[in-house]
Kinemage of the C-alpha trace (Angstrom):
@kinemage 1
@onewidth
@group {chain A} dominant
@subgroup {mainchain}
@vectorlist {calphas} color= white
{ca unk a 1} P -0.216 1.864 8.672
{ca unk a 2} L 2.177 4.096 9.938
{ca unk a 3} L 5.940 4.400 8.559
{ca unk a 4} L 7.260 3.921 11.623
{ca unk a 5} L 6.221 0.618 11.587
{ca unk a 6} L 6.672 0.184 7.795
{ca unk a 7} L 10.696 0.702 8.859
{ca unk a 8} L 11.073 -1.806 11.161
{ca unk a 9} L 10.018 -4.238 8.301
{ca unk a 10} L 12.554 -6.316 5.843
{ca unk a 11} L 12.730 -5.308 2.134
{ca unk a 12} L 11.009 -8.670 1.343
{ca unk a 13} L 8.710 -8.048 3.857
{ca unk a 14} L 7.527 -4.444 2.114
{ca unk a 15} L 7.569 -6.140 -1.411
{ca unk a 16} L 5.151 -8.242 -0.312
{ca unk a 17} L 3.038 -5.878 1.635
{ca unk a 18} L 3.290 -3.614 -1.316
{ca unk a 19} L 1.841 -6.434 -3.708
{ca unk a 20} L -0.818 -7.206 -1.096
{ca unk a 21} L -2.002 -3.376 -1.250
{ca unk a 22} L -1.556 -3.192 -5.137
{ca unk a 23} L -4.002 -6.512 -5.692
{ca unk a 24} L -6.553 -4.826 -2.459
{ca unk a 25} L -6.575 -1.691 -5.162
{ca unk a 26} L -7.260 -3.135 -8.247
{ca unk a 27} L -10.134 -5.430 -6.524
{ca unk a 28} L -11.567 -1.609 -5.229
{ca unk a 29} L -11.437 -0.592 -8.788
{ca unk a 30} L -13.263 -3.677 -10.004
{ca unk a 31} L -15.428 -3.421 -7.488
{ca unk a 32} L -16.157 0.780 -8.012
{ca unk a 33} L -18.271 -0.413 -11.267
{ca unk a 34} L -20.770 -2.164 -9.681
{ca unk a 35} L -20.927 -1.083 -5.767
{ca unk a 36} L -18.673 -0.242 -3.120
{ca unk a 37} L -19.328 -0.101 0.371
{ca unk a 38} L -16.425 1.703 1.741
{ca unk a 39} L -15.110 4.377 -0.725
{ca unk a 40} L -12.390 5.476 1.998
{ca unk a 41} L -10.244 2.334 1.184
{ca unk a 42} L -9.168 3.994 -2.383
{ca unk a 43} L -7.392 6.767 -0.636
{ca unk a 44} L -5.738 4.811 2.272
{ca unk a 45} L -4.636 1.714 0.290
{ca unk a 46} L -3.140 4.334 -2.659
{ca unk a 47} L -1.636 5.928 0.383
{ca unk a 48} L -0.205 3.171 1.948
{ca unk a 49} L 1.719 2.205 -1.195
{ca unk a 50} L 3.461 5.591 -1.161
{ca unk a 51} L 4.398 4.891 2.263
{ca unk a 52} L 5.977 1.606 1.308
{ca unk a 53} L 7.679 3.492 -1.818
{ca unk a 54} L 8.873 6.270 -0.101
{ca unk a 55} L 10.185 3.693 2.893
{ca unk a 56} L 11.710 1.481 0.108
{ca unk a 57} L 13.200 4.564 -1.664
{ca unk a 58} L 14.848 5.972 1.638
{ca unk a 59} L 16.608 3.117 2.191
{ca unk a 60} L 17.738 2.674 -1.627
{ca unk a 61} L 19.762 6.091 -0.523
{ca unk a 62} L 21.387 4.993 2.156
C-alpha cells in the first residue's frame, strides 16, 4: 500500500482500512503462538497502519 494511494482515500475510508489492518494484526499475533506461515505480514501490516496514521495526521494539520 503506498501513501499515494492512501491520500486519495476519504477519512472514513482510512478509519476503516485502519481497523481492517488492526484486526489482520491481532489475528497474526494469535496466530504467532501456534504457527505462522508468512512472518513478513507482521512488519507490512504494522507498517501500513503508520502509513494510514501518518496520512490521517497530515491532514489533521492542514
Amino acid at each position: 500500500m503506498k501513501a499515494k494511494e492512501l491520500r486519495g482515500l476519504s477519512n472514513e475510508e482510512l478509519m476503516g482500512k485502519l481497523e481492517e489492518l488492526r484486526k489482520q494484526l491481532m489475528d497474526l499475533v494469535f496466530k504467532k503462538r501456534t504457527q505462522i506461515e508468512k512472518p513478513h505480514l507482521f512488519k507490512q501490516t504494522k507498517k501500513d497502519i503508520a502509513k494510514i496514521l501518518t496520512v490521517l495526521r497530515e491532514r489533521k494539520l492542514r
